[in-house]
Residue, then its C-alpha position, 0 to 999 in steps of 0.5 A: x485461495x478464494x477464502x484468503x482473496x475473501x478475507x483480504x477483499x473483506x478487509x479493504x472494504x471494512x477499511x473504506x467504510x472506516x474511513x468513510x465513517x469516521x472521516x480520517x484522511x488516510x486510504x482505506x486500502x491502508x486502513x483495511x491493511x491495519x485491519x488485516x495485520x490485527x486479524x492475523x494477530x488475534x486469529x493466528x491460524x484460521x484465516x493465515x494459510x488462505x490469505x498467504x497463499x491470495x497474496x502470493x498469487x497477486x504478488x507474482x502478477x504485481x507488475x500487471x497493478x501498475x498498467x492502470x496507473x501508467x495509463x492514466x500518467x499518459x492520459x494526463x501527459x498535459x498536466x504532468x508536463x505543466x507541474x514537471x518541475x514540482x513533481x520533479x522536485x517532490x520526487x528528488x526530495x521524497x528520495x532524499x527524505x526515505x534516504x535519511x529516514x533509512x540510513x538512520x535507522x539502520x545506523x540506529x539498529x546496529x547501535x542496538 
């Protein structure tokens, strides 16, 4: 489990430094997941087992990664109730867009 923990901590550094280096703006988090999805094409069984097994674990503990964000909604209360209207509105309408973005693409699938 420590070489998957390894290998997925590897990757979202190299995605840091990418998107550090190149200047793209996309998080590097993401981009370091690209790197990985790539890895565990080219290298199917070797680093796999590992890196399945690191994610699993940090799976079965996700709801603890939402603490900090939580924490920090709360610590800028202020603002957040300055802009509620806009937040409300970009999350009603980011809801309906992922709504429509899903439904046609089932729609779609099941066309064949």
């Amino acid at each position: 489990m420590i070489n998957g923990l390894m290998w997925l901590l590897l990757c979202q550094v190299a995605g840091e430094v990418v998107v550090r280096l190149v200047g793209i703006p996309v998080p590097g988090p993401v981009v370091g997941m690209v790197l990985l999805f790539g890895l565990l094409q080219w290298r199917k069984p070797a680093p796999a087992a590992g890196v399945f097994r690191a994610g699993d674990a940090l799976l079965r503990h996700l709801q603890l990664f939402f603490v900090p964000a939580g924490v920090g909604v709360v610590t800028y209360l202020a603002v957040v109730r300055d802009d509620a209207l806009p937040i409300a509105g970009a999350l009603v309408l980011s809801w309906l867009a992922g709504l429509l973005v899903v439904g046609w693409l089932v729609t779609g699938l099941r066309r064949g």
